[in-house]
N, CA, C and O atoms as a Maestro MAE file, in Angstrom:
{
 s_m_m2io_version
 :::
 2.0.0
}

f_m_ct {
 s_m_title
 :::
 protein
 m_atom[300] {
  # First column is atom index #
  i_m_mmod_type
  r_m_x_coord
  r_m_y_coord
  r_m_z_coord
  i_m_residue_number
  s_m_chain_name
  s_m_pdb_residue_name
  s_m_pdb_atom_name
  i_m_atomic_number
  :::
  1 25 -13.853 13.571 2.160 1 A "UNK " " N  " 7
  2 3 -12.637 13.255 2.867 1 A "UNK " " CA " 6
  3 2 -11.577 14.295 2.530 1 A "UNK " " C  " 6
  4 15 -11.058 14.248 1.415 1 A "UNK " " O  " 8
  5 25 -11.245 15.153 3.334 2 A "UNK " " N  " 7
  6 3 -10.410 16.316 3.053 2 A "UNK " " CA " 6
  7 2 -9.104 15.841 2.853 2 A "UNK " " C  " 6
  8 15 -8.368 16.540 2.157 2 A "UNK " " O  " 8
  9 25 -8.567 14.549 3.429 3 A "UNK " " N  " 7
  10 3 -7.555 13.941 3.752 3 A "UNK " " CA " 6
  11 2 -6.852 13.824 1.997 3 A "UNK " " C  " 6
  12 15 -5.650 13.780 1.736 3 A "UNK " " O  " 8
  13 25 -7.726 13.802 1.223 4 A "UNK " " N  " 7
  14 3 -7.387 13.739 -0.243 4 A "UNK " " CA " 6
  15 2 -7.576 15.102 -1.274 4 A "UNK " " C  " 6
  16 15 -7.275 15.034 -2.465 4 A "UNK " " O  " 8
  17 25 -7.950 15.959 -0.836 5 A "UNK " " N  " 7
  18 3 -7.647 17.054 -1.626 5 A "UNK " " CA " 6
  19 2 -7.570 18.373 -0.945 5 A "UNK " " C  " 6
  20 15 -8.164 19.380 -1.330 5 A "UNK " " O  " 8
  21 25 -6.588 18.275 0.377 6 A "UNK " " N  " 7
  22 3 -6.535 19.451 1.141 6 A "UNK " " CA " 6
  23 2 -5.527 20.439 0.172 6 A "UNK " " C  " 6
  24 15 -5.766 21.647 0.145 6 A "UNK " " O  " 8
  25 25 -4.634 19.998 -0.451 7 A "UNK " " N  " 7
  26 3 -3.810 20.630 -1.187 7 A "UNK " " CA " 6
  27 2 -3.406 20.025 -2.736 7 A "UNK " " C  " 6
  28 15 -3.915 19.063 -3.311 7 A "UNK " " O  " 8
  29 25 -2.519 20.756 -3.119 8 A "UNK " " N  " 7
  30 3 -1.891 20.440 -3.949 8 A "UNK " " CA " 6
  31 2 -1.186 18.899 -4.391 8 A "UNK " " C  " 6
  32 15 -1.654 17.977 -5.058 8 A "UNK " " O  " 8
  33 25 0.136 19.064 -3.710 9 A "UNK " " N  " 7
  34 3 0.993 18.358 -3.517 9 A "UNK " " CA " 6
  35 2 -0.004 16.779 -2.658 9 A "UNK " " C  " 6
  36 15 0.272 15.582 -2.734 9 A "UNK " " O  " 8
  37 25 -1.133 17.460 -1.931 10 A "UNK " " N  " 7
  38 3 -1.829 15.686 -1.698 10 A "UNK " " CA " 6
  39 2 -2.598 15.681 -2.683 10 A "UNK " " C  " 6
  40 15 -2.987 14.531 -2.889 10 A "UNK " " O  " 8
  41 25 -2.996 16.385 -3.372 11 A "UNK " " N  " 7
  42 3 -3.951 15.562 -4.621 11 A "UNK " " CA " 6
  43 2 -2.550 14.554 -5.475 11 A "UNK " " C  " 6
  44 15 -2.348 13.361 -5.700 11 A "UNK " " O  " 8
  45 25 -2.042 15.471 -5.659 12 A "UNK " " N  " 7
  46 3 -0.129 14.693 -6.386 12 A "UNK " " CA " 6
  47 2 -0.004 13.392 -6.329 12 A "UNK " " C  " 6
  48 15 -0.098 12.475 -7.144 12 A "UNK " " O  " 8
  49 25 0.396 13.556 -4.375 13 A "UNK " " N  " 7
  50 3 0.412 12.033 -4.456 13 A "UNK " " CA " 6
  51 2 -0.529 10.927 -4.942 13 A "UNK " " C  " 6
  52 15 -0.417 9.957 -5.691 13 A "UNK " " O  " 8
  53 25 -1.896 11.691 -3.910 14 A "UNK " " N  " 7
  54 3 -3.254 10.369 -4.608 14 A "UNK " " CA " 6
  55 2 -3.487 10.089 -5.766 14 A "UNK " " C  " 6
  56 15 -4.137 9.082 -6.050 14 A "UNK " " O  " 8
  57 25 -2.824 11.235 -7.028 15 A "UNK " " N  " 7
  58 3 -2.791 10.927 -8.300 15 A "UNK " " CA " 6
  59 2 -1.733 10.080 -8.842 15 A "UNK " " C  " 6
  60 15 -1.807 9.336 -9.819 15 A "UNK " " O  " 8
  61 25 -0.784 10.285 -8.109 16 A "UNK " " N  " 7
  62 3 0.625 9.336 -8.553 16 A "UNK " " CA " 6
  63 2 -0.105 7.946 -9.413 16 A "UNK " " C  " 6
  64 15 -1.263 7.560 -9.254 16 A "UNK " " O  " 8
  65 25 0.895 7.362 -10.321 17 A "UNK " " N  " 7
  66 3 0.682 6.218 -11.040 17 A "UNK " " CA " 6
  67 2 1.771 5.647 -10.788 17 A "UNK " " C  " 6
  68 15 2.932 5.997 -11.001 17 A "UNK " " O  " 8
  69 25 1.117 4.287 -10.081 18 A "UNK " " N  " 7
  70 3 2.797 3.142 -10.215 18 A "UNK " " CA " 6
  71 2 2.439 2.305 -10.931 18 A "UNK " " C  " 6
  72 15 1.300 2.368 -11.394 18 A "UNK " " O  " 8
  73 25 3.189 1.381 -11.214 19 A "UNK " " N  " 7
  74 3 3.484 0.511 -11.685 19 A "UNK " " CA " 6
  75 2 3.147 -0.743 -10.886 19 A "UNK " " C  " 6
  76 15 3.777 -0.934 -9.846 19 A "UNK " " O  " 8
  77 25 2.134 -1.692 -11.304 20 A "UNK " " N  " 7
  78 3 2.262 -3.517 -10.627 20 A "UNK " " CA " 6
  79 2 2.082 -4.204 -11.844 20 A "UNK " " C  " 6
  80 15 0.949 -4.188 -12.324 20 A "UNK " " O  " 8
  81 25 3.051 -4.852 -12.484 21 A "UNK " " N  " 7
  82 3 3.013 -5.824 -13.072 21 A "UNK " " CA " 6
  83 2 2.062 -5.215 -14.088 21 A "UNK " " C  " 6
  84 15 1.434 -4.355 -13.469 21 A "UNK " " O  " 8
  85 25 1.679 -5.247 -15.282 22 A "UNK " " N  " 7
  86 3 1.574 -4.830 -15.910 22 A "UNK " " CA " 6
  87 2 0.382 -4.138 -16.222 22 A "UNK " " C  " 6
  88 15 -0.195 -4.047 -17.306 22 A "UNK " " O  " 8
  89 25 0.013 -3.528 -14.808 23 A "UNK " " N  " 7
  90 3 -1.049 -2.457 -14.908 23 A "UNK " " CA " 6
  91 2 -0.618 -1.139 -14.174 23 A "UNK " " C  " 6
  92 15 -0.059 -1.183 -13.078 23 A "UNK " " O  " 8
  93 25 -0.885 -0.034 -14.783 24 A "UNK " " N  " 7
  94 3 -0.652 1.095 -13.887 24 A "UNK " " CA " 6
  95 2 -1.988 1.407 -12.809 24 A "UNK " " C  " 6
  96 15 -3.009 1.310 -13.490 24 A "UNK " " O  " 8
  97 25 -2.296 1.708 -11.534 25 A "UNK " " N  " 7
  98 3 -2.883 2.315 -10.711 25 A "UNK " " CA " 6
  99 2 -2.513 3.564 -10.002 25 A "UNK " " C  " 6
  100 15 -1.367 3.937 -9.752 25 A "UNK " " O  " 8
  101 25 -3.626 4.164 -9.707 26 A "UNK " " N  " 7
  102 3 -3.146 5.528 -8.976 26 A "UNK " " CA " 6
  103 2 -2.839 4.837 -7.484 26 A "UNK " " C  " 6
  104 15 -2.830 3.709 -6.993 26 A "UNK " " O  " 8
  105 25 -2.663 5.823 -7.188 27 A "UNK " " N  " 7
  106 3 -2.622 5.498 -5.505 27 A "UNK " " CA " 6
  107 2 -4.061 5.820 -4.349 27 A "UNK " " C  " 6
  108 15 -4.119 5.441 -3.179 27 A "UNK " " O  " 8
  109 25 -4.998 6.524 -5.016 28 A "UNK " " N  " 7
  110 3 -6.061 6.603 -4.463 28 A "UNK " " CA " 6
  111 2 -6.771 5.162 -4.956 28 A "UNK " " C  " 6
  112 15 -7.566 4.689 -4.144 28 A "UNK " " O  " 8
  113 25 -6.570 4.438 -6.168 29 A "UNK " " N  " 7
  114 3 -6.907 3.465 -6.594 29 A "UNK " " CA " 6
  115 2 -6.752 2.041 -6.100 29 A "UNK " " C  " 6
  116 15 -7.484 1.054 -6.166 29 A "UNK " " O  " 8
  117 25 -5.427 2.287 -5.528 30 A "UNK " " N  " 7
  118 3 -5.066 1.207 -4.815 30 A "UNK " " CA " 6
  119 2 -5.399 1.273 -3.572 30 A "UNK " " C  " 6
  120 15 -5.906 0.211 -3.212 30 A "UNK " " O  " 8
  121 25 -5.329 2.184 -2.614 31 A "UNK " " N  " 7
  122 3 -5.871 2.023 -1.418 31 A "UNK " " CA " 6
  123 2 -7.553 2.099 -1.319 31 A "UNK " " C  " 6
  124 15 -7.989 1.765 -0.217 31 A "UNK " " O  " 8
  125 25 -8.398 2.432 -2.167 32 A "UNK " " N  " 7
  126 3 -9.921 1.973 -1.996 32 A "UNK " " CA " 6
  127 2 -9.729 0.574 -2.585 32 A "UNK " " C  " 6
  128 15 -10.539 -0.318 -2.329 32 A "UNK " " O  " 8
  129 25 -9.033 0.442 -3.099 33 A "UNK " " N  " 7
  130 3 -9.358 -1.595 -3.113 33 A "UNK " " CA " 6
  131 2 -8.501 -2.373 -2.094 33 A "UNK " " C  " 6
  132 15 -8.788 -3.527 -1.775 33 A "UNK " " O  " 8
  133 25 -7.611 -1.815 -1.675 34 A "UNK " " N  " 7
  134 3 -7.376 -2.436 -0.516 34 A "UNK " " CA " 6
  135 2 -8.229 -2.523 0.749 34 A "UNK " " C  " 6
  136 15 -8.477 -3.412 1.564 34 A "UNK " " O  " 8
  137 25 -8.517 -1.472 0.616 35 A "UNK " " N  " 7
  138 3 -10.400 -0.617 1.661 35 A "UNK " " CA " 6
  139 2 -10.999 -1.928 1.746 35 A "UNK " " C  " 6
  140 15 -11.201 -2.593 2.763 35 A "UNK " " O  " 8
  141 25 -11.300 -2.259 0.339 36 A "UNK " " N  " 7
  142 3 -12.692 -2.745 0.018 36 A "UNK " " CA " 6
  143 2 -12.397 -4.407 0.355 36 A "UNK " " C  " 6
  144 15 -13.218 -5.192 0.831 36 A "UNK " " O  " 8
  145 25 -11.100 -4.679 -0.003 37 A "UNK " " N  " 7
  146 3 -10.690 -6.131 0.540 37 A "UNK " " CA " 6
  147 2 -11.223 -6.366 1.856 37 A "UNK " " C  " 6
  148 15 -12.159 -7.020 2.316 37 A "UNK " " O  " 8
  149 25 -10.179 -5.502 2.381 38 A "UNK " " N  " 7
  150 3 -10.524 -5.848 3.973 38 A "UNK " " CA " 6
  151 2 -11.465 -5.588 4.299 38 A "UNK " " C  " 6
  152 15 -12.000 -6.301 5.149 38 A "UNK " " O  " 8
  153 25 -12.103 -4.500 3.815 39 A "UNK " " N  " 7
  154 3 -13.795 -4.490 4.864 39 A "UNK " " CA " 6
  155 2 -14.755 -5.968 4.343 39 A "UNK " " C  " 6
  156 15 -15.749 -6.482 4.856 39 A "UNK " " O  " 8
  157 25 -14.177 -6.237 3.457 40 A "UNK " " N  " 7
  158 3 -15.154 -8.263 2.979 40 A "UNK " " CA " 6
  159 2 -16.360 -7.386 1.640 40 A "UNK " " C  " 6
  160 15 -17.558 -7.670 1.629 40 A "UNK " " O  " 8
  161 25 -16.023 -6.817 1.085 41 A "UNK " " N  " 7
  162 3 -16.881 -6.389 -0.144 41 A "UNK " " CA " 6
  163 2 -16.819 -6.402 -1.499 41 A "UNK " " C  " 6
  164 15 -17.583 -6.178 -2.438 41 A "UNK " " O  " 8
  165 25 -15.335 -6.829 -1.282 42 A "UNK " " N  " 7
  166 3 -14.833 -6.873 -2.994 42 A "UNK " " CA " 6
  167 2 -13.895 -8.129 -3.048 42 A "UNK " " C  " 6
  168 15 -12.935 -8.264 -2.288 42 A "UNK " " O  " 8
  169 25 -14.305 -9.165 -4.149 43 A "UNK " " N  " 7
  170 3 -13.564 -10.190 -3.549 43 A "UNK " " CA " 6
  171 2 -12.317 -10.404 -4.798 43 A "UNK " " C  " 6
  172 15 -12.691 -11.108 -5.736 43 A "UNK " " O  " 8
  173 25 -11.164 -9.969 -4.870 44 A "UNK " " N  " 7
  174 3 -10.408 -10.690 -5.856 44 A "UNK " " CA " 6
  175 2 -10.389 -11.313 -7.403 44 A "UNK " " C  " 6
  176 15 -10.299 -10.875 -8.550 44 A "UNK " " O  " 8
  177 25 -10.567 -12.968 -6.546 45 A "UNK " " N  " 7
  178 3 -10.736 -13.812 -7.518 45 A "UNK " " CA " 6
  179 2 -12.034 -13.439 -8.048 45 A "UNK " " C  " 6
  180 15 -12.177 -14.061 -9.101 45 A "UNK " " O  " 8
  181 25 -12.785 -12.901 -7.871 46 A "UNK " " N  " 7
  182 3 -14.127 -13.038 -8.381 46 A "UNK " " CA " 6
  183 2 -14.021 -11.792 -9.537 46 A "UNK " " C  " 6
  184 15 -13.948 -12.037 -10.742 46 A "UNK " " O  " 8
  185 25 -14.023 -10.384 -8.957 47 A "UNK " " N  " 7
  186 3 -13.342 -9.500 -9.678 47 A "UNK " " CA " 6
  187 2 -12.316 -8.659 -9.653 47 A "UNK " " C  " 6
  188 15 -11.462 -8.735 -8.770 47 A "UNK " " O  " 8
  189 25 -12.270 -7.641 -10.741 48 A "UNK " " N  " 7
  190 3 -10.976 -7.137 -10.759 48 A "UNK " " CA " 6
  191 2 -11.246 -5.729 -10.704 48 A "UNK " " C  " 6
  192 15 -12.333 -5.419 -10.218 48 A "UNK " " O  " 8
  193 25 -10.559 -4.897 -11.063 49 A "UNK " " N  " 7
  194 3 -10.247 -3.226 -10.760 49 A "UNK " " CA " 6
  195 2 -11.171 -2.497 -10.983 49 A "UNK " " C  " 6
  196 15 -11.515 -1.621 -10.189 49 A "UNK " " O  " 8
  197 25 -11.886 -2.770 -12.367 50 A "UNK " " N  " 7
  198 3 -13.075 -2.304 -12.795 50 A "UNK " " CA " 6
  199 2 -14.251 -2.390 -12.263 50 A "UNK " " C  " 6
  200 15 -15.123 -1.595 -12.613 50 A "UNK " " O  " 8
  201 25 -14.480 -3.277 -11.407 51 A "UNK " " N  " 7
  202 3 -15.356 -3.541 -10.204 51 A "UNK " " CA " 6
  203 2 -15.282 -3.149 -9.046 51 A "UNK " " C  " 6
  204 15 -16.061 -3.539 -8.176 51 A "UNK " " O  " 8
  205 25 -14.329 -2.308 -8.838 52 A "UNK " " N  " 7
  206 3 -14.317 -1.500 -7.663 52 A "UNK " " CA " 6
  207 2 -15.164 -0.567 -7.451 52 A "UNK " " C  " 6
  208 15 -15.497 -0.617 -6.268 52 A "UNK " " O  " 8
  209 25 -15.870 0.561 -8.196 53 A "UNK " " N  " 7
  210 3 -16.413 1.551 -7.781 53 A "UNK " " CA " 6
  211 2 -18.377 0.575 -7.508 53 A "UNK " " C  " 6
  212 15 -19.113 0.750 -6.538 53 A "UNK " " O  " 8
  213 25 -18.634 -0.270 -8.627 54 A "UNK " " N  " 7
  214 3 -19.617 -0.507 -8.577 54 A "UNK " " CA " 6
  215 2 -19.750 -0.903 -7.070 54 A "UNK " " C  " 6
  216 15 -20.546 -0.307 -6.343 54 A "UNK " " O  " 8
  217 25 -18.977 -1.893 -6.627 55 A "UNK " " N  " 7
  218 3 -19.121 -2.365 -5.679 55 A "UNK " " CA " 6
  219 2 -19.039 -1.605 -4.138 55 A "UNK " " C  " 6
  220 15 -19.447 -2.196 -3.138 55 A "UNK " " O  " 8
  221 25 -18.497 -0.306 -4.078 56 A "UNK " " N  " 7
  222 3 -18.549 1.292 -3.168 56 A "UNK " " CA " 6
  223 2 -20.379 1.134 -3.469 56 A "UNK " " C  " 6
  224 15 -21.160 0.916 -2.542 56 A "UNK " " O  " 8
  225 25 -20.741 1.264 -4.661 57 A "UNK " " N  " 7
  226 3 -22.371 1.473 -4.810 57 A "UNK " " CA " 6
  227 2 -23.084 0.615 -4.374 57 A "UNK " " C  " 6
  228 15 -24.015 1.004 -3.670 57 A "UNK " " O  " 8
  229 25 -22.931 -0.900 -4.620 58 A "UNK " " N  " 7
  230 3 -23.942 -1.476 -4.163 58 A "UNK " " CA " 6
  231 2 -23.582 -1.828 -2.675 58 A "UNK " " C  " 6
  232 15 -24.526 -2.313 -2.052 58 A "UNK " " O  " 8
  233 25 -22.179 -1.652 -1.846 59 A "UNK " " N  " 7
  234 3 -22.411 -1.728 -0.126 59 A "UNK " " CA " 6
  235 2 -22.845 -0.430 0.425 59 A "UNK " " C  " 6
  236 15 -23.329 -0.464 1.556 59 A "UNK " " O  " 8
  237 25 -22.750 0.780 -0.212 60 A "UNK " " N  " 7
  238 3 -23.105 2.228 0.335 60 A "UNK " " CA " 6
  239 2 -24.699 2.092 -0.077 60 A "UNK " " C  " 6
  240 15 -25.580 2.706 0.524 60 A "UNK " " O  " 8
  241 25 -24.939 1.233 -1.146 61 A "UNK " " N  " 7
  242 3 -26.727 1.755 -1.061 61 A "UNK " " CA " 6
  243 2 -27.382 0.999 -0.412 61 A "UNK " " C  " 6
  244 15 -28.598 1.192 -0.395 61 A "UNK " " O  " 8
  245 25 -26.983 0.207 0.125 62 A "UNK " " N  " 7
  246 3 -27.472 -0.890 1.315 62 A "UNK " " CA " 6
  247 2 -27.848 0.034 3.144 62 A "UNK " " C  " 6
  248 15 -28.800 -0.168 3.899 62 A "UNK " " O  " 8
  249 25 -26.993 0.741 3.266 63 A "UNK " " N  " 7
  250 3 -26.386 1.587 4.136 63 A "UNK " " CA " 6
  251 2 -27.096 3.001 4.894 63 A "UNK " " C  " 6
  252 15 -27.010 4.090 4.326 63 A "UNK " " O  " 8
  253 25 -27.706 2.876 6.053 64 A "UNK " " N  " 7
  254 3 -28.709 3.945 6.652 64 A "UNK " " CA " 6
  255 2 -27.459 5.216 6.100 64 A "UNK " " C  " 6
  256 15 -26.386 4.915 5.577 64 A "UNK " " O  " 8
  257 25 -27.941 6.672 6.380 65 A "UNK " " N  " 7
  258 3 -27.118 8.166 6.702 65 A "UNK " " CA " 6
  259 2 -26.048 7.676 7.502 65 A "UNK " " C  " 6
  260 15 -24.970 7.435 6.959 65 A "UNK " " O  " 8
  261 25 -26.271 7.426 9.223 66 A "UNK " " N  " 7
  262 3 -25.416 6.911 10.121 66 A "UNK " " CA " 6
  263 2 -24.263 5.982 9.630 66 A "UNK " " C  " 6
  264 15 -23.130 6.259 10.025 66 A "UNK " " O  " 8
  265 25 -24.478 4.657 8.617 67 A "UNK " " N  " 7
  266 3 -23.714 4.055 8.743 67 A "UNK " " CA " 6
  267 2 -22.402 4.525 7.667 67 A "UNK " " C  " 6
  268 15 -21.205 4.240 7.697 67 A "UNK " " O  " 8
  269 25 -23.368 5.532 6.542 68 A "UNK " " N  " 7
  270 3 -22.713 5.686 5.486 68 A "UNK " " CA " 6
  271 2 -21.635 6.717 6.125 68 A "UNK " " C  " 6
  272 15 -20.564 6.832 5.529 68 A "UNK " " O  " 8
  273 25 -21.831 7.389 7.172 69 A "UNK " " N  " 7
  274 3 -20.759 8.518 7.815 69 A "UNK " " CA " 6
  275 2 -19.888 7.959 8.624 69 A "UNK " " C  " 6
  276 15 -18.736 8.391 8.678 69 A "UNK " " O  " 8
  277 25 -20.301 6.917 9.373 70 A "UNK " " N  " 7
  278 3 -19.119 5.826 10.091 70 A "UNK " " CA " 6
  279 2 -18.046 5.300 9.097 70 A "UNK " " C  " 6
  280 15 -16.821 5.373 9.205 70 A "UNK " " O  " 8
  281 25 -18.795 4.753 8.103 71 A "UNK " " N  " 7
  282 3 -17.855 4.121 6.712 71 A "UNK " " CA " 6
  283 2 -16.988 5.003 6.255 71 A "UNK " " C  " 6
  284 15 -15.782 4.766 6.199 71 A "UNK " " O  " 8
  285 25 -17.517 6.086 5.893 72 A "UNK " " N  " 7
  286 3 -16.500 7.536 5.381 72 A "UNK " " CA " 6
  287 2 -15.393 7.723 6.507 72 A "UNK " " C  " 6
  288 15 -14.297 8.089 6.084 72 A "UNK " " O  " 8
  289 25 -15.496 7.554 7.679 73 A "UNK " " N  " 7
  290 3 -14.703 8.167 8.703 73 A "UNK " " CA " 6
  291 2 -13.798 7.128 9.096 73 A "UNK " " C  " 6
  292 15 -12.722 7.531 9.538 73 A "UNK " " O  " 8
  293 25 -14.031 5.453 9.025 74 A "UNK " " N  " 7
  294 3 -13.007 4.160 9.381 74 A "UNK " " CA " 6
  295 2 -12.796 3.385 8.018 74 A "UNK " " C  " 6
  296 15 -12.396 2.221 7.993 74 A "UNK " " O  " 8
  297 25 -13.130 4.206 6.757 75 A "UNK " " N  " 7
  298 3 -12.303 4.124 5.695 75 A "UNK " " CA " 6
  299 2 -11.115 4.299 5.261 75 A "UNK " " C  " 6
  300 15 -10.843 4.050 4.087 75 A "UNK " " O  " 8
  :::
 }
 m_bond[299] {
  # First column is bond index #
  i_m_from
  i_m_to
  i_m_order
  :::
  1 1 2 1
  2 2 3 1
  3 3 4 2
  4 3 5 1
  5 5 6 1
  6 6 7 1
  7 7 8 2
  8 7 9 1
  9 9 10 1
  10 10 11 1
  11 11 12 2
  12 11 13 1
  13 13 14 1
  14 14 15 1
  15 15 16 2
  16 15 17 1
  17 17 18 1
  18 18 19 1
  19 19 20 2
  20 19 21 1
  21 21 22 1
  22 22 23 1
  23 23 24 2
  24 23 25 1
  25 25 26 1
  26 26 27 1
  27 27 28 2
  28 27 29 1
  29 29 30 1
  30 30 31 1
  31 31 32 2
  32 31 33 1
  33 33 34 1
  34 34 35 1
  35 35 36 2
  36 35 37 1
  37 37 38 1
  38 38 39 1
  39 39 40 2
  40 39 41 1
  41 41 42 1
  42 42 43 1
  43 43 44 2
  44 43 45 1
  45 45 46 1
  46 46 47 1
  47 47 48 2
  48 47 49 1
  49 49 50 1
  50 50 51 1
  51 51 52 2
  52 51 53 1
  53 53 54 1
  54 54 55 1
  55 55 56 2
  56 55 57 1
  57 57 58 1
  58 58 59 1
  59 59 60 2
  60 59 61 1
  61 61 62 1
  62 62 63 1
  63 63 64 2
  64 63 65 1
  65 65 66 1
  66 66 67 1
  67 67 68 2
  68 67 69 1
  69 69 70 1
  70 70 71 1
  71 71 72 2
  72 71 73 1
  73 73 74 1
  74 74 75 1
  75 75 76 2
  76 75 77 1
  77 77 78 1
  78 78 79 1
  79 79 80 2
  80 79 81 1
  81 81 82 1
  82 82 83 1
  83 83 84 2
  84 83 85 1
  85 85 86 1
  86 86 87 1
  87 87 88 2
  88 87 89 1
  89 89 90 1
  90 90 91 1
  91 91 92 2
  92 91 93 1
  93 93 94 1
  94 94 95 1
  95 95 96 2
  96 95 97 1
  97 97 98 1
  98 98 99 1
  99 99 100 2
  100 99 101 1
  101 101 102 1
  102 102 103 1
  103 103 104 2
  104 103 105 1
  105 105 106 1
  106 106 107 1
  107 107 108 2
  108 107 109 1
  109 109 110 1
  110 110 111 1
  111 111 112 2
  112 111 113 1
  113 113 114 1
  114 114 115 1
  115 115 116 2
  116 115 117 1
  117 117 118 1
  118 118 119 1
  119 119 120 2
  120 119 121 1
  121 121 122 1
  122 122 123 1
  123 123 124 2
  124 123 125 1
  125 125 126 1
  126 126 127 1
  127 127 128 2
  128 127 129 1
  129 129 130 1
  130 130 131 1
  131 131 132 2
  132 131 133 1
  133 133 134 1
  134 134 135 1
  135 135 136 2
  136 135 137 1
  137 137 138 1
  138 138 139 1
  139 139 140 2
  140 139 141 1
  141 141 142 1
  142 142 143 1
  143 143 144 2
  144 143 145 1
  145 145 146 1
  146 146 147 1
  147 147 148 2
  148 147 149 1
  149 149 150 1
  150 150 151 1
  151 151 152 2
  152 151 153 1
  153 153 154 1
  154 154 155 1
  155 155 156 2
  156 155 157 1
  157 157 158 1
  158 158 159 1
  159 159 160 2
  160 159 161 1
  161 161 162 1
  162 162 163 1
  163 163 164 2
  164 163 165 1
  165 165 166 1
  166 166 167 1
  167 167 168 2
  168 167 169 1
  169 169 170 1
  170 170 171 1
  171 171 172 2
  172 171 173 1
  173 173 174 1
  174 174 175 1
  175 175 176 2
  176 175 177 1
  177 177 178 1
  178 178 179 1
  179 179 180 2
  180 179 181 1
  181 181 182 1
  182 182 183 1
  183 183 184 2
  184 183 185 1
  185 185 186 1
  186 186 187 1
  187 187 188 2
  188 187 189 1
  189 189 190 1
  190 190 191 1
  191 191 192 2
  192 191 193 1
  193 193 194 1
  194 194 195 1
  195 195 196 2
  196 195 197 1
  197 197 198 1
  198 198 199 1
  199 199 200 2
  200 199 201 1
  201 201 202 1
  202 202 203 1
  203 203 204 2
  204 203 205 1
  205 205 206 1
  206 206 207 1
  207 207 208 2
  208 207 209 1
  209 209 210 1
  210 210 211 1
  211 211 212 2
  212 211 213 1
  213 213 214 1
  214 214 215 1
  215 215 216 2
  216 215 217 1
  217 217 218 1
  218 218 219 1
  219 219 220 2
  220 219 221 1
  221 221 222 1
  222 222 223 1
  223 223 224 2
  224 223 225 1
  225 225 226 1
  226 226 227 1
  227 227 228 2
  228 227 229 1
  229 229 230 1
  230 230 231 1
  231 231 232 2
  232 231 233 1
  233 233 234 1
  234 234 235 1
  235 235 236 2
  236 235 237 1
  237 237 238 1
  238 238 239 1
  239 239 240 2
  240 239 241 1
  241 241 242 1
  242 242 243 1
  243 243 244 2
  244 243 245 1
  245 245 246 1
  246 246 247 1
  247 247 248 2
  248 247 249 1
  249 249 250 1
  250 250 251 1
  251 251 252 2
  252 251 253 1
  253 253 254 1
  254 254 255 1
  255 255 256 2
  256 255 257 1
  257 257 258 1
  258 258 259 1
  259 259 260 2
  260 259 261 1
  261 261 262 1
  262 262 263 1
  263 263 264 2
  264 263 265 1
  265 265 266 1
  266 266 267 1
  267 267 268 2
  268 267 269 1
  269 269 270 1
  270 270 271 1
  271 271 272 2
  272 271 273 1
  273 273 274 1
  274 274 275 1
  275 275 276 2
  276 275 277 1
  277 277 278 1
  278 278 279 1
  279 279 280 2
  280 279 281 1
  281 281 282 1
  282 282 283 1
  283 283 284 2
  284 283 285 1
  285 285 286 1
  286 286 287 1
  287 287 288 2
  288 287 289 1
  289 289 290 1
  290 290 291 1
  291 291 292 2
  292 291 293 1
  293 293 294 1
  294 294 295 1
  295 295 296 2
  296 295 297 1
  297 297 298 1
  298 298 299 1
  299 299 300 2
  :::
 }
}
């Protein structure tokens, strides 16, 4: 996704760290779990932040070539 490291200043932002309540996240961090909410793959209450990437692995290894390039592109 070029959209995240075409430059400088956008790696910057996607690196930025804010602040929620008493965890820091990047901003690339927060929007793949927001991703992952809405597409129905990562559920909340069930887990938390640290369960985000696993869970990119186990819906992408489910996933033909085709679908995995649709996903990359309406991500």
């Amino acid at each position: 996704m070029d959209a995240f490291v075409s430059d400088e200043s956008i790696n910057a932002y996607w690196e930025t760290q804010r602040q929620y309540g008493h965890m820091k996240r990047s901003n690339i961090e927060t929007f793949l779990h927001a991703i992952a909410v809405v597409q129905g793959f990562f559920n909340p209450v069930e887990n938390n932040m640290a369960d985000v990437p696993q869970e990119y692995r186990k819906k992408i290894s489910k996933m033909d070539i085709p679908s995995v390039d649709f996903f990359e592109r309406v991500a």
